[in-house]
MARLO-771452 format. One record per atom (N, C-alpha, C): residue in one letter; atom name; x, y, z. Coordinates in steps of 0.2 Angstrom, whole numbers, plus 5000, padded with zeros to 4 digits. Atoms other than C-alpha are relative to their C-alpha. Layout:
N
["A","CA",[X,Y,Z]],
...
This chain:
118
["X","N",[5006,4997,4996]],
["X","CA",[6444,5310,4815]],
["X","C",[4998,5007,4998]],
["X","N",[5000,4990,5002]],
["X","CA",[6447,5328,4810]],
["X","C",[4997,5001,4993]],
["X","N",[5001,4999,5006]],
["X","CA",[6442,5325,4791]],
["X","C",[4992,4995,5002]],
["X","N",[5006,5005,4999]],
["X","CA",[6427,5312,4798]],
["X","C",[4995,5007,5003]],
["X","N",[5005,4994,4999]],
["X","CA",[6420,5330,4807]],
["X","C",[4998,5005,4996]],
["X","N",[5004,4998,5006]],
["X","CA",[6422,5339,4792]],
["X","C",[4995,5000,4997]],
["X","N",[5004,5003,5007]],
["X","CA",[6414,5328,4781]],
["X","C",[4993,5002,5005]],
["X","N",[5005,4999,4997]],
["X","CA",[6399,5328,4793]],
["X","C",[4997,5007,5002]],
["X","N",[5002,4993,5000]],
["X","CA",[6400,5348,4796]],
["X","C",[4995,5001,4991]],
["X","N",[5004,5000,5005]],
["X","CA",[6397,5348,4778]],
["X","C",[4996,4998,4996]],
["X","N",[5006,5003,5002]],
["X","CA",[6386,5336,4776]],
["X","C",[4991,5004,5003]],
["X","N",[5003,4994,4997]],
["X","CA",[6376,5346,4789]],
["X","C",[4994,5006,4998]],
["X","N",[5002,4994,5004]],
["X","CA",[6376,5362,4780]],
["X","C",[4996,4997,4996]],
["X","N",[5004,5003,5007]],
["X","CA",[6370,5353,4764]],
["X","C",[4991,4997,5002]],
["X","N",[5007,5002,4997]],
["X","CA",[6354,5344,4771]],
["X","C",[4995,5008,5005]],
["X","N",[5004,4993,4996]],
["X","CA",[6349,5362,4782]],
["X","C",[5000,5003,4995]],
["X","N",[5000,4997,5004]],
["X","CA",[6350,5372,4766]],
["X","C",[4997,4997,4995]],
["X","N",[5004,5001,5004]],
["X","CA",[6340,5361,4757]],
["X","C",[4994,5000,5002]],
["X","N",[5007,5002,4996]],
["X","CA",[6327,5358,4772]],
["X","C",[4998,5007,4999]],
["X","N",[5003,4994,5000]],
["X","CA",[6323,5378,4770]],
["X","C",[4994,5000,4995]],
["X","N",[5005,5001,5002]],
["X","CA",[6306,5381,4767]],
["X","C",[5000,5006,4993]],
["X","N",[4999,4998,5005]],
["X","CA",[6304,5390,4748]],
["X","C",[4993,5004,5002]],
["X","N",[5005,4995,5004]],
["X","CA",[6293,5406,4744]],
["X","C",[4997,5000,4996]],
["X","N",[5001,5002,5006]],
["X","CA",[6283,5404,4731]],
["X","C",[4995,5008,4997]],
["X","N",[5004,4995,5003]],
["X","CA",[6275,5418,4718]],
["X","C",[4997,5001,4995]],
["X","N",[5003,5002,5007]],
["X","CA",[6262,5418,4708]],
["X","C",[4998,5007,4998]],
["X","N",[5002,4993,5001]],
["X","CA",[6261,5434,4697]],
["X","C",[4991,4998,4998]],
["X","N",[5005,5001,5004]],
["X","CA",[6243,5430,4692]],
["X","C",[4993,5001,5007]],
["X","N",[5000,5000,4993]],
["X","CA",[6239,5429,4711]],
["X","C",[5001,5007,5003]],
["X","N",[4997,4994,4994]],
["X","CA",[6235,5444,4725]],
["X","C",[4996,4999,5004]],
["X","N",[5003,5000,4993]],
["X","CA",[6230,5443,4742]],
["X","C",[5003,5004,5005]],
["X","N",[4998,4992,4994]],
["X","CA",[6228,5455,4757]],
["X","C",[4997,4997,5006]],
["X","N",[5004,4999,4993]],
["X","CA",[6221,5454,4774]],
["X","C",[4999,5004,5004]],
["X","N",[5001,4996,4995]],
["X","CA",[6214,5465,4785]],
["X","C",[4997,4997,5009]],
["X","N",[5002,5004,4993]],
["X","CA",[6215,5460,4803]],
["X","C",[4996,5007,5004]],
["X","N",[5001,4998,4996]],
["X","CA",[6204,5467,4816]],
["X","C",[5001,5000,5007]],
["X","N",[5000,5000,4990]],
["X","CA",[6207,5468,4836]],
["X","C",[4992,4999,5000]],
["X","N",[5010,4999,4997]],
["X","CA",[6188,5462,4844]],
["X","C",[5001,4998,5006]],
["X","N",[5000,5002,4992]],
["X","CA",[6194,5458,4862]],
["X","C",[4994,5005,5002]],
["X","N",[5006,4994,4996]],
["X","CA",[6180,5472,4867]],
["X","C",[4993,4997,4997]],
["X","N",[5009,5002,5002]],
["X","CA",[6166,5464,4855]],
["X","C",[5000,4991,4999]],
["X","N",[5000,5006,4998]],
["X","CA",[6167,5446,4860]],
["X","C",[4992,4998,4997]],
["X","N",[5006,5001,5003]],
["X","CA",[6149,5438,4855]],
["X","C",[4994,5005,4996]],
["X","N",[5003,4998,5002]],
["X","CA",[6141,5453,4847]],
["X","C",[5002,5001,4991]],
["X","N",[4999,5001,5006]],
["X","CA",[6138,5453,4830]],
["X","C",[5003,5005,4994]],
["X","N",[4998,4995,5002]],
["X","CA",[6145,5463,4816]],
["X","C",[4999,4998,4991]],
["X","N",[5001,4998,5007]],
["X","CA",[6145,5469,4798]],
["X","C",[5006,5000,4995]],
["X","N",[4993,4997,5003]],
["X","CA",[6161,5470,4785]],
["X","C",[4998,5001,4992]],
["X","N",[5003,4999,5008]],
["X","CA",[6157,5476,4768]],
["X","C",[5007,5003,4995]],
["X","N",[4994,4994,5003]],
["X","CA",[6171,5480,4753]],
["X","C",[4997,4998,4994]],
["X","N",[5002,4999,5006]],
["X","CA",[6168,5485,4736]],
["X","C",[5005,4997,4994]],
["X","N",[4995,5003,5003]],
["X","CA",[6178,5476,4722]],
["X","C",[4995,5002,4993]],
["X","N",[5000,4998,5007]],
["X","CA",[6179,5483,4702]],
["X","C",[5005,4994,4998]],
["X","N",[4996,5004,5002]],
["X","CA",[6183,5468,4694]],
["X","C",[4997,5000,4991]],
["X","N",[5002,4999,5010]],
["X","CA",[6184,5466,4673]],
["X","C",[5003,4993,5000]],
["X","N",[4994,5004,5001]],
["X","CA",[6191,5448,4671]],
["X","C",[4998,4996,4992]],
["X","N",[5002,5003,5006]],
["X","CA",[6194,5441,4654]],
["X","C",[4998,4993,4999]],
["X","N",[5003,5006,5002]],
["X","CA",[6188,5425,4656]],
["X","C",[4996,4997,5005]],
["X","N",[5007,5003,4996]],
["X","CA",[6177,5413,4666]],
["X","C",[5006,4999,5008]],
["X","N",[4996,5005,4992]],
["X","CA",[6193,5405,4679]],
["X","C",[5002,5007,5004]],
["X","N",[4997,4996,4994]],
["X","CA",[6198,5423,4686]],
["X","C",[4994,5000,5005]],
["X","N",[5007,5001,4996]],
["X","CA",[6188,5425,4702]],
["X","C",[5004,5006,5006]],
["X","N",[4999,4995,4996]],
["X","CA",[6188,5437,4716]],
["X","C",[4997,4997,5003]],
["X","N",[5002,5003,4995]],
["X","CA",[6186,5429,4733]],
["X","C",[4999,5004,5007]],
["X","N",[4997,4997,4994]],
["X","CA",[6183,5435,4751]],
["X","C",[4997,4996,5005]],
["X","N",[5003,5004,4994]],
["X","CA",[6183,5426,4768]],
["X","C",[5002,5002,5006]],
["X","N",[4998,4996,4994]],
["X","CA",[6183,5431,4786]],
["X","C",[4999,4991,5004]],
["X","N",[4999,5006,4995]],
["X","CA",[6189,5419,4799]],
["X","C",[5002,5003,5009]],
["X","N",[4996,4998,4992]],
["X","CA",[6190,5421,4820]],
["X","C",[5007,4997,5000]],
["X","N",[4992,5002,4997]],
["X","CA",[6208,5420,4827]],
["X","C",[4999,5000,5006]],
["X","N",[4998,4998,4992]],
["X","CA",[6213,5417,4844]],
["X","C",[5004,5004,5001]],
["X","N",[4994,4997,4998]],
["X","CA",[6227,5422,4854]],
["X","C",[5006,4997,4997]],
["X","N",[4994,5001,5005]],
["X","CA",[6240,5414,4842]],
["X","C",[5000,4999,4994]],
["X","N",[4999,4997,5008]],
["X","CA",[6245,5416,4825]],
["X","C",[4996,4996,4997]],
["X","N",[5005,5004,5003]],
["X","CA",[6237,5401,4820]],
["X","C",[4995,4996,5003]],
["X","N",[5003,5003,4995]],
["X","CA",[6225,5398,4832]],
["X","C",[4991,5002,4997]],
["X","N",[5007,4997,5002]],
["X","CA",[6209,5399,4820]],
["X","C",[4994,4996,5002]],
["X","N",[5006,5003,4996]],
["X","CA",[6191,5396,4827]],
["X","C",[4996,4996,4996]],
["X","N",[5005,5001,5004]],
["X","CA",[6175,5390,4820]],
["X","C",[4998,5004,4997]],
["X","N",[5003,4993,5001]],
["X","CA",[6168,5403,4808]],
["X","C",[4995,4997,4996]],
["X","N",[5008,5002,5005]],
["X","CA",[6152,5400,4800]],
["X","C",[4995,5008,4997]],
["X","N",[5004,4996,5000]],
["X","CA",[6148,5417,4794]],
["X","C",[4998,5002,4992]],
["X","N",[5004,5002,5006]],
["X","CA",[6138,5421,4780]],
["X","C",[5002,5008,4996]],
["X","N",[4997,4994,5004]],
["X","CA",[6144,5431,4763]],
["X","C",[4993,4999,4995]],
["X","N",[5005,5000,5004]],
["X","CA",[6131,5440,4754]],
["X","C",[5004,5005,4995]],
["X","N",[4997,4996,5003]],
["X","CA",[6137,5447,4738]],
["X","C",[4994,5005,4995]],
["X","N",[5004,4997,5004]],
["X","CA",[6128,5461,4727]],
["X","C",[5002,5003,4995]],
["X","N",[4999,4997,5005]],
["X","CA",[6130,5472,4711]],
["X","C",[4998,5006,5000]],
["X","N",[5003,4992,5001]],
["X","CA",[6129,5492,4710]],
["X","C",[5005,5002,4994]],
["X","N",[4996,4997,5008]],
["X","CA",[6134,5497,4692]],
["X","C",[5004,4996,5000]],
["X","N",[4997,5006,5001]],
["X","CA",[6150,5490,4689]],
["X","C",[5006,4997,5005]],
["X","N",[4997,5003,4993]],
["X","CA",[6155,5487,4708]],
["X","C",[4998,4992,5003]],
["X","N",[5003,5005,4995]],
["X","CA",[6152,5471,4717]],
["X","C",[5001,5002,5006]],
["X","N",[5000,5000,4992]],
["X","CA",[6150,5472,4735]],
["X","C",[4998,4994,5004]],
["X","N",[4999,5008,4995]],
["X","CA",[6155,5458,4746]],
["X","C",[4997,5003,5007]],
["X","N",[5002,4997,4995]],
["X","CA",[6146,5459,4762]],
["X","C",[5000,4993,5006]],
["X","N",[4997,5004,4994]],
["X","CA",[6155,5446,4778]],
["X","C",[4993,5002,5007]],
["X","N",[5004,4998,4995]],
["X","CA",[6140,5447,4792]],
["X","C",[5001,4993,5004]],
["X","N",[5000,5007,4995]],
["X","CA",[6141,5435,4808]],
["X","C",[5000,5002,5006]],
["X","N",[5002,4999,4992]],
["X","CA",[6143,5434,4828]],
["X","C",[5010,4999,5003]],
["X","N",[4993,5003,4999]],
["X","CA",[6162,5436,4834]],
["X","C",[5001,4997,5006]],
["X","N",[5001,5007,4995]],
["X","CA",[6166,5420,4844]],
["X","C",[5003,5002,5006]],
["X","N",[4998,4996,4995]],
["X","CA",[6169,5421,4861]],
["X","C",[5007,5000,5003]],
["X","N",[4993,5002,5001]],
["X","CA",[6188,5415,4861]],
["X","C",[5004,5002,4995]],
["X","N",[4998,4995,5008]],
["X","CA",[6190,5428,4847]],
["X","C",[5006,5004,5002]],
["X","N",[4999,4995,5000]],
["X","CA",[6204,5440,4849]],
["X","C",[5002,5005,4995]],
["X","N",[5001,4996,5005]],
["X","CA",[6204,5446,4831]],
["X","C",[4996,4996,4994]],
["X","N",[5006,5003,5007]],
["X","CA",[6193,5444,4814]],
["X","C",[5007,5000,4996]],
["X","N",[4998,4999,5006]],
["X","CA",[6203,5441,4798]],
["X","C",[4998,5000,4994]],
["X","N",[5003,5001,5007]],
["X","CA",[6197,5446,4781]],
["X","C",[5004,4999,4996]],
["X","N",[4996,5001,5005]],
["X","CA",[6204,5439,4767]],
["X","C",[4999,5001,4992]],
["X","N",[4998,4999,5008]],
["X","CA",[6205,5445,4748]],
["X","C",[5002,4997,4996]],
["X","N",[4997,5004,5005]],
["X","CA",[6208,5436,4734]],
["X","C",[4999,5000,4995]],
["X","N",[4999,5002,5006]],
["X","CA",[6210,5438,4719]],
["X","C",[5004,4996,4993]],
["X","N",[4996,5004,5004]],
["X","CA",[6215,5426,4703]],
["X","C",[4997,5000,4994]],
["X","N",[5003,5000,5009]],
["X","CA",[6216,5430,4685]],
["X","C",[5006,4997,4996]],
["X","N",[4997,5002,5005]],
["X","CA",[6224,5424,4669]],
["X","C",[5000,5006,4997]],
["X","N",[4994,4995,5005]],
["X","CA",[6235,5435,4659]],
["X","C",[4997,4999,4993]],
């Protein structure tokens, strides 16, 4: 019975240590987020603009950005339909996130992305 607990302790261990969920890293890969608090500005609308200097040596690198309502839990994300208009001053692009923050909002998240080839 004693060597039958064993075995099962350590069969156990073995299956939990492999059911661990794995980090993964891509160097070619960056992203960031900037969260905002908007419990004060529920339904009114807003503006978010960032400027990105990008040089990419080929056609597949890309610079992304997306803004998403959140609720009150981590992943408790809404409907977002808001509109990205991008433009060009010298050699900046400017991402420009415009929309209406939902009523069941308690933050915005902006998301960042960039992906190049080496």
């Amino acid at each position: 019975m004693r060597k039958l607990l064993i075995i099962c302790l350590l069969a156990s261990a073995c299956f939990s240590s492999q059911a661990q969920s794995q980090w993964y890293y891509y160097a070619e890969e960056f992203y960031f987020v900037k969260e905002v608090p908007v419990k004060e500005f529920r339904g009114k609308n807003f503006r978010y603009e960032i400027a990105v200097k990008a040089q990419p040596t080929d056609t597949l690198s890309k610079v992304r950005v997306h803004g998403i309502n959140v609720g009150k839990g981590k992943e408790d994300y809404l409907h977002t339909d808001f509109n990205l208009e991008t433009r060009v001053e010298q050699d900046w692009t400017i991402y420009t996130i415009a929309g209406t923050v939902d009523e069941n909002a308690w933050k915005l998240w902006f998301l960042h992305c960039c992906k190049w080839k080496w």
